[in-house]
N, CA, C and O of each residue as an XYZ file, in Angstrom:
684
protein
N     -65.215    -24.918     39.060
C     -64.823    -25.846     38.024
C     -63.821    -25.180     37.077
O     -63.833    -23.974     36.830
N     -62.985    -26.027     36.588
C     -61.592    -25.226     35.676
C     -62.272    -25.894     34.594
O     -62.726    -27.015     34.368
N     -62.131    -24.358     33.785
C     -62.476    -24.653     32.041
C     -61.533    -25.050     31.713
O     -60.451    -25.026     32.300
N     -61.963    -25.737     30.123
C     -60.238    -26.286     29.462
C     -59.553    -25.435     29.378
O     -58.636    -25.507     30.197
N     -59.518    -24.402     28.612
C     -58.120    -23.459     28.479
C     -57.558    -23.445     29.678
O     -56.377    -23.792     29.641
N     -58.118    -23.068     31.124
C     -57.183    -23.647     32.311
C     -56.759    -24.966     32.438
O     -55.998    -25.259     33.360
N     -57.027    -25.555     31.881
C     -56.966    -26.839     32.131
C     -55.611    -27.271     31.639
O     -54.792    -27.887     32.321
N     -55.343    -26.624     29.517
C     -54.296    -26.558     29.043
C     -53.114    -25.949     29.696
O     -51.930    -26.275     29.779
N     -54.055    -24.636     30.273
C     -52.593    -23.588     30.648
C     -51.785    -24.224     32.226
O     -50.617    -23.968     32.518
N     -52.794    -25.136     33.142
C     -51.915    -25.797     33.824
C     -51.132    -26.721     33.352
O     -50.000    -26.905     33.800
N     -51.697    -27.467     32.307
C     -50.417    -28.799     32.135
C     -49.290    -27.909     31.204
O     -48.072    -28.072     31.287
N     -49.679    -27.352     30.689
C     -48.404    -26.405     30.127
C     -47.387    -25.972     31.083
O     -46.184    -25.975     30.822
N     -47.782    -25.680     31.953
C     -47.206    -25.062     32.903
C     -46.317    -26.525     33.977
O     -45.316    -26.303     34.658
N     -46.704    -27.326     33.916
C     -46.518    -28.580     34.555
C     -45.734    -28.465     33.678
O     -44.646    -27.977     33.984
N     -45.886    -28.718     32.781
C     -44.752    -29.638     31.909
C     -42.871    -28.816     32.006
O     -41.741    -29.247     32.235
N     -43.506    -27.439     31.668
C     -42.708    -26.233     32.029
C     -41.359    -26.366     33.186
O     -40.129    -26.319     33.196
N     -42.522    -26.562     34.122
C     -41.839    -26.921     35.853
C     -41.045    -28.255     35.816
O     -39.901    -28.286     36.269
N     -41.701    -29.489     35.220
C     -41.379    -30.291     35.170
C     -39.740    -30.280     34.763
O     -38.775    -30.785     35.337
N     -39.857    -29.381     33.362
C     -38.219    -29.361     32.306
C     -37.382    -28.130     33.406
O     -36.153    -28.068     33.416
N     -37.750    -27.738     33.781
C     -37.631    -26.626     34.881
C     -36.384    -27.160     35.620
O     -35.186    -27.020     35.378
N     -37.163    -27.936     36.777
C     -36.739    -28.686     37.684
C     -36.167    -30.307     37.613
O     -36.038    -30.961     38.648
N     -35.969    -30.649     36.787
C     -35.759    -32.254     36.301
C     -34.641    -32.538     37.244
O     -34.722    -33.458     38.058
N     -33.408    -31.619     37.132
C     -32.390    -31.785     37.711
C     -32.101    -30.959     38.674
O     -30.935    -30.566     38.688
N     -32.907    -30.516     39.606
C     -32.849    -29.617     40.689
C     -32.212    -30.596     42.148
O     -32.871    -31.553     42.554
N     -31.323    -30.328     42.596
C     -30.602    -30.826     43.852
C     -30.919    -30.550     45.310
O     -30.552    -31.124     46.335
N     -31.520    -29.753     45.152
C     -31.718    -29.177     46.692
C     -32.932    -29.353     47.260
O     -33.390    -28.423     47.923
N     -33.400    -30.115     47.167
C     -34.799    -30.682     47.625
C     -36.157    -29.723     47.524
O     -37.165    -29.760     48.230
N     -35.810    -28.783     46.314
C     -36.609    -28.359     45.450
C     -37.343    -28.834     44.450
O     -38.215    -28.073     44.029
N     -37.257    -29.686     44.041
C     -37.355    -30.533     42.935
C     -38.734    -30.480     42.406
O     -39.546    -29.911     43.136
N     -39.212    -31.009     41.167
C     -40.262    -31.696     40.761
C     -41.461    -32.024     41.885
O     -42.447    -31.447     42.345
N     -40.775    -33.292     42.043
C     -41.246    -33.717     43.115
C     -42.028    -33.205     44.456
O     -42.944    -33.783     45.043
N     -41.539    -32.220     44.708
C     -41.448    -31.554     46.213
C     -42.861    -30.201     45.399
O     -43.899    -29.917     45.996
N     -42.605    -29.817     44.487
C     -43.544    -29.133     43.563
C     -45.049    -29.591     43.352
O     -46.036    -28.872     43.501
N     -45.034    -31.043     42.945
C     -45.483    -32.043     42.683
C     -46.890    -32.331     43.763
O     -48.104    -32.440     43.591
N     -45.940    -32.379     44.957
C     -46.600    -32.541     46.165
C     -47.187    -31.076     47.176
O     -48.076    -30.916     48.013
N     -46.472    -30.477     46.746
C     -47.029    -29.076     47.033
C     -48.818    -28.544     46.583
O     -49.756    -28.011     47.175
N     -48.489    -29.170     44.945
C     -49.524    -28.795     43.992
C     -50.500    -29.221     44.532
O     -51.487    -28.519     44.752
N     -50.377    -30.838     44.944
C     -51.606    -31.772     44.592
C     -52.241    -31.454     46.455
O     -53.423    -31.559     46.782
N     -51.064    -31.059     47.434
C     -51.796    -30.741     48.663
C     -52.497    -29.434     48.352
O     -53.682    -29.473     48.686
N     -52.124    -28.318     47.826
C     -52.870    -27.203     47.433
C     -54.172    -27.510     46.489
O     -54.976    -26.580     46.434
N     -54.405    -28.365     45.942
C     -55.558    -28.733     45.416
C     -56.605    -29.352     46.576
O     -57.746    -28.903     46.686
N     -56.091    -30.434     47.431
C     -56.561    -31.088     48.604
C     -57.383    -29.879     49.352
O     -58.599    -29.695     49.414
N     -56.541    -29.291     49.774
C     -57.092    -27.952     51.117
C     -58.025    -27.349     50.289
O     -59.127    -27.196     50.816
N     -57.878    -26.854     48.832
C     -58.730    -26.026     48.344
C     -59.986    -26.420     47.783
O     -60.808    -25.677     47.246
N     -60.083    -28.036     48.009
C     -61.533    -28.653     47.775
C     -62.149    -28.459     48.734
O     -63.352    -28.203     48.675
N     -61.172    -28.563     50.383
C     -62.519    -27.919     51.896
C     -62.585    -26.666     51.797
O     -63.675    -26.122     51.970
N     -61.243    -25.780     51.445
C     -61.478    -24.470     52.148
C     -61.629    -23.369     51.149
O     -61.382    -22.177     51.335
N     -62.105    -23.984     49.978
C     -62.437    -22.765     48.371
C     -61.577    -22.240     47.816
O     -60.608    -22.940     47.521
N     -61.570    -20.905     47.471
C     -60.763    -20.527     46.362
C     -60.501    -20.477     45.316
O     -60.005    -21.594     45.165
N     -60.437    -19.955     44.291
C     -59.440    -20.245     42.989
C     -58.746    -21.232     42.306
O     -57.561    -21.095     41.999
N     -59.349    -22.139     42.068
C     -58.350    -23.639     42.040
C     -57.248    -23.177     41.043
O     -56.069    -23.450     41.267
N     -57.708    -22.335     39.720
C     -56.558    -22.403     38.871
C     -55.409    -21.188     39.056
O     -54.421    -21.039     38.338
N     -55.777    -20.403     40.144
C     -54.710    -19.628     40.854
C     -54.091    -20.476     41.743
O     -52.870    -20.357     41.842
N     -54.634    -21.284     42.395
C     -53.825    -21.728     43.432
C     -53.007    -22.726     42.704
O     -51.828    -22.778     43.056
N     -53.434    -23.628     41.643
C     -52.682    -24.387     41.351
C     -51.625    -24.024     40.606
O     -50.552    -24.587     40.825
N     -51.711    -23.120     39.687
C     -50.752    -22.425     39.035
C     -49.486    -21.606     40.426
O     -48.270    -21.777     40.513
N     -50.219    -20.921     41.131
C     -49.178    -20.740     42.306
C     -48.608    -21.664     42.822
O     -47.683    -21.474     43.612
N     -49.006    -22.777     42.511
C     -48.355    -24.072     43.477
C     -47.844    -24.218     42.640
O     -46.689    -24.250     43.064
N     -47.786    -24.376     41.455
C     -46.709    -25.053     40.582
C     -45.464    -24.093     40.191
O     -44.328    -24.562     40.121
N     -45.757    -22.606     39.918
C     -44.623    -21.644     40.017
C     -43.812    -21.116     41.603
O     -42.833    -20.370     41.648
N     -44.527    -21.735     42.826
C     -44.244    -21.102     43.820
C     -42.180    -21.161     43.958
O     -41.640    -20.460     44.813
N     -41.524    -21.851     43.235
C     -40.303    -22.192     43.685
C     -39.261    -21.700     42.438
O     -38.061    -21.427     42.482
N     -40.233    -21.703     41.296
C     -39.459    -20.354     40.209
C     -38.060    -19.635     39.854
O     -36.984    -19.617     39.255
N     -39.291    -18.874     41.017
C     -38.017    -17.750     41.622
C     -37.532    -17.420     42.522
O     -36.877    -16.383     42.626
N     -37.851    -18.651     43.836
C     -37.027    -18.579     44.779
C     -35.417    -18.188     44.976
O     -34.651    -18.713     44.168
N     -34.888    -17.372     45.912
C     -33.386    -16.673     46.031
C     -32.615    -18.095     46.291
O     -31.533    -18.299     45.741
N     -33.112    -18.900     47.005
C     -32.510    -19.932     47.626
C     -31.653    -20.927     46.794
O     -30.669    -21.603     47.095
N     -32.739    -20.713     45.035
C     -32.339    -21.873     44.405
C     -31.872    -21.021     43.181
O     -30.971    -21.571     42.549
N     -32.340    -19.602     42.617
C     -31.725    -18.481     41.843
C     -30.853    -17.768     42.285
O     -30.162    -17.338     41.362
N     -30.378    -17.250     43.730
C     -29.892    -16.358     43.396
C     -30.834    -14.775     43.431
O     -32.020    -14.567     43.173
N     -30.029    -14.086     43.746
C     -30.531    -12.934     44.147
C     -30.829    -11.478     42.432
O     -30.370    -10.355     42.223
N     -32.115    -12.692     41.382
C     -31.770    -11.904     40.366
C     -33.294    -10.788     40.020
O     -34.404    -10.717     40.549
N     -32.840    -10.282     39.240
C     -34.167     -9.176     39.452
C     -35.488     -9.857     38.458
O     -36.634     -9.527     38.765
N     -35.311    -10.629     37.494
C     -36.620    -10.890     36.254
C     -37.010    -12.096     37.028
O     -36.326    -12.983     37.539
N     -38.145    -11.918     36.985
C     -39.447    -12.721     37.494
C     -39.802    -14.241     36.174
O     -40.497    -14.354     35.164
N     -39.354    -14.675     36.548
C     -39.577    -16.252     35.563
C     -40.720    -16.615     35.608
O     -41.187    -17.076     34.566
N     -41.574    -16.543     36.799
C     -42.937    -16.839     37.044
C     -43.653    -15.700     36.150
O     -44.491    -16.146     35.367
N     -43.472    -14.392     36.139
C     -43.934    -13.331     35.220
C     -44.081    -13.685     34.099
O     -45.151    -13.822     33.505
N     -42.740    -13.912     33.605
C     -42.725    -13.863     31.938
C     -43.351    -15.209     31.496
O     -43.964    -15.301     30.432
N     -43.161    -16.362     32.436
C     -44.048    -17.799     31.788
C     -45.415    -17.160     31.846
O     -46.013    -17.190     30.770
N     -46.172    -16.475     33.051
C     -47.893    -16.511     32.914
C     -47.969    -15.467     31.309
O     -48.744    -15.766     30.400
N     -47.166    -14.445     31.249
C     -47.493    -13.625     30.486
C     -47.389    -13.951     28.796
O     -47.993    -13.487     27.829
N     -46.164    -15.131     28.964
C     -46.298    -15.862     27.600
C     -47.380    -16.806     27.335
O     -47.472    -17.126     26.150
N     -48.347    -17.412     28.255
C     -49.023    -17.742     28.370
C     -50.603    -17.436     27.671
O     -51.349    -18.120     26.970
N     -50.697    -15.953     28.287
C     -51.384    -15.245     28.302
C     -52.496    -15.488     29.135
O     -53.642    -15.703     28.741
N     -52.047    -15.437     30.492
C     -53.156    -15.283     31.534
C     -53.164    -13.733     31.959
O     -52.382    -12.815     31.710
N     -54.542    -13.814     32.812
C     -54.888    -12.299     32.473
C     -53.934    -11.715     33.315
O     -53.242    -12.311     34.140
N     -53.934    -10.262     33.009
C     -52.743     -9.415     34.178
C     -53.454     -9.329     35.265
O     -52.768     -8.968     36.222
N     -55.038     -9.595     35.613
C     -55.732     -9.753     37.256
C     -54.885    -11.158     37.715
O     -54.006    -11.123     38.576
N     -55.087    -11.779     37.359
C     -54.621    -13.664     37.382
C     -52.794    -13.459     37.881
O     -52.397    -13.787     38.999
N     -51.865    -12.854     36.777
C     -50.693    -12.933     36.836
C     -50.070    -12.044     38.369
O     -49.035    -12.140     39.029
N     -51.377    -11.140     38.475
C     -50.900    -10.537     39.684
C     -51.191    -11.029     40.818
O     -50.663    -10.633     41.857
N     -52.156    -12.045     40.759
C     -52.693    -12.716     42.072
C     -51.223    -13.624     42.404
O     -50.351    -13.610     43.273
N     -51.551    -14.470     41.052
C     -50.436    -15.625     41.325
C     -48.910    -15.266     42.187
O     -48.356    -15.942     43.054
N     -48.494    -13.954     41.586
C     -47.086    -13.458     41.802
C     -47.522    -12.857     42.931
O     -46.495    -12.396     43.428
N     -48.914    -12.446     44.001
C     -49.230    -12.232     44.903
C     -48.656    -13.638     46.068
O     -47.963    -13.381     47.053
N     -49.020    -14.823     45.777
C     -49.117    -15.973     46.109
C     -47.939    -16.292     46.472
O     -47.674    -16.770     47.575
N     -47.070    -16.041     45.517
C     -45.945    -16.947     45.243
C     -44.891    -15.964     46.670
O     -44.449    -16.328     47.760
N     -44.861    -15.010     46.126
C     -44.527    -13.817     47.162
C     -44.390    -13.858     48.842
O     -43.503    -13.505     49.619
N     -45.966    -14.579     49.038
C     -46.229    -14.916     50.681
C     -45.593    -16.203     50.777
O     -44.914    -16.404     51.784
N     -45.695    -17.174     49.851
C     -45.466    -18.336     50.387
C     -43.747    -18.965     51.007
O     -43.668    -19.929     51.767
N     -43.011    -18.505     50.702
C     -41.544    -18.851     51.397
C     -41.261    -18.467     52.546
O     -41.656    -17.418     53.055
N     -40.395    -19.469     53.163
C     -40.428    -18.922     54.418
C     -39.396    -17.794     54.554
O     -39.052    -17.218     53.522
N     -39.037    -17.541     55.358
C     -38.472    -16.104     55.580
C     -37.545    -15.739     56.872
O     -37.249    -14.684     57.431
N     -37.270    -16.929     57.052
C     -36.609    -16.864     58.702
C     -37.049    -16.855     59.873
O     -37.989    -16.136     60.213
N     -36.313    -17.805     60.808
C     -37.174    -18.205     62.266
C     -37.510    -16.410     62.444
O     -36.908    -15.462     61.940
N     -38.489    -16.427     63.195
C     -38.948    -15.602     63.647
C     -39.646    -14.196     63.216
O     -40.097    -13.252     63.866
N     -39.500    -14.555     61.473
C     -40.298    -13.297     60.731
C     -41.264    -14.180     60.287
O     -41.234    -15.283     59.742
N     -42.452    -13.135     60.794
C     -43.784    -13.937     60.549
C     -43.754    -13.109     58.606
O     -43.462    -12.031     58.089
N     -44.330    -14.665     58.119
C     -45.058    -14.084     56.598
C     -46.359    -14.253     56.327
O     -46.839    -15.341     56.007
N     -47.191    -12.885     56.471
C     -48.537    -13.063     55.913
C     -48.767    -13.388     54.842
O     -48.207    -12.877     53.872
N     -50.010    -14.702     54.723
C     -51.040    -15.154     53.411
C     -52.121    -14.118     53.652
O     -52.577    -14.014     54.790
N     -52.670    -13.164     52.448
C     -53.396    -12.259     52.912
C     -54.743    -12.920     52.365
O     -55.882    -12.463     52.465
N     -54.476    -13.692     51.974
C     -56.072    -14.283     50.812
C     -56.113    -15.810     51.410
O     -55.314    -16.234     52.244
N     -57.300    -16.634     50.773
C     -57.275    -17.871     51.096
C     -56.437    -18.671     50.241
O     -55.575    -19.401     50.729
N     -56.666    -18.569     48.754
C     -55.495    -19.004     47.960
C     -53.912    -18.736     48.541
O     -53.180    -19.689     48.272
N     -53.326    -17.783     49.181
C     -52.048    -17.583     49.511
C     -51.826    -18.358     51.036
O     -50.725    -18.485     51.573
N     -53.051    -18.813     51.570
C     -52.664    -19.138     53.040
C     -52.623    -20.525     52.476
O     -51.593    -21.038     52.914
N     -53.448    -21.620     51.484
C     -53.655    -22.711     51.184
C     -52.378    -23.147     50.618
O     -52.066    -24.328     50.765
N     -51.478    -22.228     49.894
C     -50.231    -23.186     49.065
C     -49.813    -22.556     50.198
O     -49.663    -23.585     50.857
N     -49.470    -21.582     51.040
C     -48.154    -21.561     52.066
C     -48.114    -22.644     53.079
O     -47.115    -23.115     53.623
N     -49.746    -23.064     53.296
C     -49.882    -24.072     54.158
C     -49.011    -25.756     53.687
O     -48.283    -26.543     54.292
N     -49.615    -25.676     52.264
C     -49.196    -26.987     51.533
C     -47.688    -26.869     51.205
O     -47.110    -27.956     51.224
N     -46.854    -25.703     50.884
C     -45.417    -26.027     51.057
C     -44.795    -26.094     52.584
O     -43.648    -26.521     52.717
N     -45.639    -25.623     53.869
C     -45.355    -26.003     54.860
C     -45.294    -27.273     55.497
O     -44.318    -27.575     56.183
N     -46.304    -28.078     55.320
C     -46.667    -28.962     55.171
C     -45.896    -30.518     54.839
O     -45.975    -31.583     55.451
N     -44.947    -30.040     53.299
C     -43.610    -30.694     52.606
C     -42.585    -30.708     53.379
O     -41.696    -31.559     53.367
N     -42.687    -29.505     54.282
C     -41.500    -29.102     55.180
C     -41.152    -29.748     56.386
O     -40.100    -29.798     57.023
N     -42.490    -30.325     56.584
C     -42.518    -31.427     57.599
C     -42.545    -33.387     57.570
O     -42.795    -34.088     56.589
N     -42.227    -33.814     58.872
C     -42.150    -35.658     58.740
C     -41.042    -35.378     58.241
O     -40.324    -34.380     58.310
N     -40.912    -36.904     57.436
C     -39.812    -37.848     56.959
C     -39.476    -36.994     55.560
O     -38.281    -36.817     55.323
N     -40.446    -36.459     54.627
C     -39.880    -35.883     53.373
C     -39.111    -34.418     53.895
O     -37.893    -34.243     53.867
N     -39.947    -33.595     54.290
C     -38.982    -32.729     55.280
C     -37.592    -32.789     55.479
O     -36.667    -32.182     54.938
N     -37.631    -33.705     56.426
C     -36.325    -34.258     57.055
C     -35.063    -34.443     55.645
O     -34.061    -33.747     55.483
N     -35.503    -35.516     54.844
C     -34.709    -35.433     53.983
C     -34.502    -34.154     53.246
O     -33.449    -33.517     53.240
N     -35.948    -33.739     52.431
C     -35.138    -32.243     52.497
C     -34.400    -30.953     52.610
O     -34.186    -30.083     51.765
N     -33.985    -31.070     54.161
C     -33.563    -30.594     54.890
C     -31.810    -31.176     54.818
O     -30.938    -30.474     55.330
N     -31.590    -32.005     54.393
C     -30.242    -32.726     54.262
C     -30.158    -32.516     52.776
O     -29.110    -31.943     52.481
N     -30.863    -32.774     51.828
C     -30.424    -32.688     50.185
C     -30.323    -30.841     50.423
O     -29.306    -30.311     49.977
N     -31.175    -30.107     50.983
C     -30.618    -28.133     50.991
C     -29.006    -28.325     51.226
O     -28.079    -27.958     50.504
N     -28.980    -29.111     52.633
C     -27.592    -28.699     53.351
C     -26.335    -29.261     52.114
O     -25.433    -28.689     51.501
N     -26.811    -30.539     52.163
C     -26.074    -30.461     51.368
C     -25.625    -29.958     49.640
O     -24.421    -29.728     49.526
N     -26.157    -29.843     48.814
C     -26.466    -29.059     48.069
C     -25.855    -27.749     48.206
O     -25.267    -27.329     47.210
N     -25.884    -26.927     49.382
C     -25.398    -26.187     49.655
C     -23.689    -26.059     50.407
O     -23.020    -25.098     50.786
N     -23.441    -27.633     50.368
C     -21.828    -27.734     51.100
C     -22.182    -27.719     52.466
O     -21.228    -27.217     53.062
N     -22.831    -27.937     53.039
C     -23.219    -27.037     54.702
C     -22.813    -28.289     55.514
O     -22.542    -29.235     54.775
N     -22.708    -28.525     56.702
C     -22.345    -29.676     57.512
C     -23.417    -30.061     58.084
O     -24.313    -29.216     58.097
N     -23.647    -31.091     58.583
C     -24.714    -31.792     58.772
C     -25.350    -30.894     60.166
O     -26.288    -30.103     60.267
N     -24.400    -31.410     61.109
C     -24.544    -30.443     62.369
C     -22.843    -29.806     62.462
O     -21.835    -30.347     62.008
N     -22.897    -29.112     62.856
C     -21.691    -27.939     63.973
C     -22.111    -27.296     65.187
O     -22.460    -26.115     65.210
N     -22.080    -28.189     66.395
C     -21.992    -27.536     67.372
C     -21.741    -25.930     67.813
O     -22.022    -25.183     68.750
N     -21.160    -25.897     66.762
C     -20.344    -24.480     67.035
C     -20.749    -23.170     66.392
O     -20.216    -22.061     66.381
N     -21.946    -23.688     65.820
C     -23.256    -22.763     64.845
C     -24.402    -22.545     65.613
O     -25.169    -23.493     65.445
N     -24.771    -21.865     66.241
C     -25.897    -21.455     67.067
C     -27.148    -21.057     66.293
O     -27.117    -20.180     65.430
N     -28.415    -21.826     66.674
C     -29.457    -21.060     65.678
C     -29.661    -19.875     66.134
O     -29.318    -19.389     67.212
N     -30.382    -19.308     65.047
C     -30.280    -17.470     65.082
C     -31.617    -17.517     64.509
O     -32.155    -18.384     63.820
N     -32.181    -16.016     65.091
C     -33.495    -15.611     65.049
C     -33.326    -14.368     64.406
O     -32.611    -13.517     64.936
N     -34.014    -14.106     63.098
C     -33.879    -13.202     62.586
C     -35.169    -11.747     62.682
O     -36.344    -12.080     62.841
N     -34.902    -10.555     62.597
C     -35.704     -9.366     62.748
C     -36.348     -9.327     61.374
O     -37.453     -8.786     61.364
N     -35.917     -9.763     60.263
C     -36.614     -9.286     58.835
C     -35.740    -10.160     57.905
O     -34.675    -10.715     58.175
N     -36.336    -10.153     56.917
C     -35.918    -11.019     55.518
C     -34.580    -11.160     55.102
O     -33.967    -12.166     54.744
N     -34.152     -9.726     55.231
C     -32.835     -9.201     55.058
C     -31.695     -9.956     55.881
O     -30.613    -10.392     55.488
N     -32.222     -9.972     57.027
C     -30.869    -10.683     57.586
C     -30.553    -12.545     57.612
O     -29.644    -13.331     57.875
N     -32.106    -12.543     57.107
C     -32.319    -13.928     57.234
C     -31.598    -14.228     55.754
O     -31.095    -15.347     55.855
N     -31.311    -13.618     54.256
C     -30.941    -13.818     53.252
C     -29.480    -13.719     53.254
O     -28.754    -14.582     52.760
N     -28.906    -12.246     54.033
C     -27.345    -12.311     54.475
C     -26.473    -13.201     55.334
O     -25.244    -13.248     55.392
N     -27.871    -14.264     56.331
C     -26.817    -15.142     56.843
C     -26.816    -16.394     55.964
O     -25.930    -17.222     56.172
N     -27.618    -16.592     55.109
C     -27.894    -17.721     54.644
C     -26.614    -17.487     53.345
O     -25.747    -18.352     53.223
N     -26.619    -16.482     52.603
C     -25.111    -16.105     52.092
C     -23.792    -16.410     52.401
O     -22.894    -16.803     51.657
N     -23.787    -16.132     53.849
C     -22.537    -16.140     54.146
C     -22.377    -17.549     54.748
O     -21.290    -17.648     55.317
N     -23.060    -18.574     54.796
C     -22.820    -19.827     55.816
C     -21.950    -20.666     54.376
O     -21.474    -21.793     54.514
């Protein structure tokens, strides 16, 4: 059961994400957050856990993503829990969480080492798929300038993170 002060420090944090993301383009959005959260709550009523880690990871999981920041070094998810004042056990789980959950390129596997980290990687996987997926997958590309299809672009399988971040740079 989440006490109130969790209770506050999630909608704070909602609200946060919310002003965050209002105008996010790339099928990052609110929304996509939104639905992340409320499936990470879903799974974690069968399969346990931490509700106010997981939900707080679900709601910071996209933060500080490179995809939508940029390749910068300060942790946004950090400094919100810590202005917060959730505990430094809590702030390290979460930034544990947030950590596993992106994907990482065909073919580099990313371990969830906990149940909280396998439950939101599952639930942003999850977004990633069907019809919202799909569109997502067109608001990235485009967003990013990218062409719908090019024949002439071969998918590529990457060895580690690294190369999966340098091609995604250079496209």
């Amino acid at each position: 059961m989440v006490n109130i002060s969790e209770k506050q420090l999630v909608t704070q944090t909602e609200n946060y994400i919310k002003d965050v993301f209002a105008d996010e383009g790339s099928g990052h959005d609110w929304w996509h957050i939104h639905r992340v959260r409320n499936l990470s709550v879903r799974i974690a009523e069968a399969e346990g856990g931490n509700r106010f880690v997981i939900e707080m990871a679900a709601l910071l999981h996209d933060i500080d993503d490179w995809k939508i920041t940029g390749d910068k070094q300060t942790s946004n998810a950090e400094l919100w829990l810590k202005n917060i004042n959730v505990s430094e056990a809590e702030v390290n789980k979460i930034l544990e969480i947030i950590g596993q959950v992106s994907f990482k390129g065909a073919g580099v596997e990313t371990f969830a080492t906990s149940v909280e980290a396998k439950i939101v990687q599952d639930a942003d996987r999850l977004d990633a798929i069907g019809a919202i997926g799909i569109a997502r997958t067109f608001a990235y590309g485009g967003n990013k300038g990218r062409p719908i299809y090019n024949p002439g672009i071969k998918p590529e399988l990457h060895n580690d993170f690294d190369s999966y971040k340098k091609l995604r740079h250079q496209l």
